[in-house]
C-alpha positions, 0 to 999 in steps of 0.5 A: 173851319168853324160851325155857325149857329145857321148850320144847325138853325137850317136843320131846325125845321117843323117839316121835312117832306117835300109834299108837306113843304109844297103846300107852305110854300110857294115854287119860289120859296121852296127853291131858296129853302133848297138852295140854302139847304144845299149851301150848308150841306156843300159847307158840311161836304167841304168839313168831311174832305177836309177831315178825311185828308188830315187823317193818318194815311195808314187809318185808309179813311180819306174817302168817307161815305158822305150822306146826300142832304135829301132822299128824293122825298125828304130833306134831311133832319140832320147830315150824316158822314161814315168812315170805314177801313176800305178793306172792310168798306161794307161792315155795320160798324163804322166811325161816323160824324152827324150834325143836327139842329142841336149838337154835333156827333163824332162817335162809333155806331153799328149800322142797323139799317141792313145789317143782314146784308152787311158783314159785322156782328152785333154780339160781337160789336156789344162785346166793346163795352167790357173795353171802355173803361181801359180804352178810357184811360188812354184819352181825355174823358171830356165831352164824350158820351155813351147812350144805347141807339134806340135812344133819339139823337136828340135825347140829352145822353150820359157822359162816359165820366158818370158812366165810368163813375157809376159801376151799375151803369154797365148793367144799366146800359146793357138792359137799355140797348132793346136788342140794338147796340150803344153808340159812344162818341164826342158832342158839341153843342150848338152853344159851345161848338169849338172853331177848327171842329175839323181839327176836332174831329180828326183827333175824336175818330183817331181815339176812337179807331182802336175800339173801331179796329178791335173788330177787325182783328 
């Protein structure tokens, strides 16, 4: 399957809330705006079964968590996709998948959003960052990026090589969190987004899942 430089456009909007939208556009064009909106969300739904399924089957992750492309108010300014061992289906970390107008993003994050109601502790998912270095040496450092969560998504992040390079970047890193956690992860942008990215991104969340599983043990 290959990203088309429509799938990011269509998520390339100046308003996102149905009130504001009504009052741009006509009945009409607002449904043809939701139909196209829906037609490349049913494409991004399509990726995430396709991924789920070329997973190993020992990972369990063949049912992700596949966000809708509204919520009830607004349309999304990005589509969103979490996988989680299904023995620990409710925890704050997962390995998750986001596309916006300007990149993709297949990386590990803590889910802060109701985290006090959910398992996973922060303390312990930050603790993660004294692995990077050795877990790097297992996998091919290109394209992959580490930035805190407080940063915007659509922020030009560090790359894990001129942070590994650099050893006051840790340090750096740890003072920028403001009490959240980092995220770390492979992105493609929209300008050189590779074709068959669900054979990307299944090799990008099976490097990840050791850092992922080390908070389960």
């Amino acid at each position: 399957m290959e990203l088309l430089e429509s799938d990011f456009q269509v998520l390339d909007r100046e308003s996102y809330t149905f009130k504001q939208l009504k009052e741009q556009y006509t009945g009409e064009e607002l449904d043809q705006i939701k139909q196209v909106y829906k037609e490349h969300w049913q494409k991004w739904k399509k990726l995430q079964l396709v991924v789920a399924q070329s997973l190993p089957k020992d990972l369990r992750m063949e049912k992700p968590k596949i966000e809708s492309w509204t919520n009830g108010w607004n349309l999304r300014n990005h589509f969103w996709s979490a996988y989680r061992d299904p023995q620990h289906p409710n925890q704050n970390a997962c390995l998750a998948i986001l596309l916006n107008k300007k990149q993709i993003q297949i990386y590990l994050m803590f889910q802060h959003y109701k985290s006090d109601e959910r398992p996973g502790s922060l303390i312990r998912y930050n603790e993660l960052l004294e692995q990077i270095k050795e877990w790097s040496t297992t996998i091919t450092v290109d394209d992959y990026y580490i930035w805190p969560q407080v940063e915007h998504e659509l922020t030009d992040h560090l790359s894990l090589k001129e942070f590994l390079a650099d050893p006051e970047q840790p340090s750096k890193l740890e003072q920028s969190l403001e009490g959240r956690s980092f995220q770390l992860g492979k992105l493609f942008f929209k300008t050189n987004t590779p074709p068959a990215i669900e054979e990307i991104i299944s090799q990008t969340l099976q490097e990840l899942v050791p850092l992922y599983n080390a908070l389960n043990k």
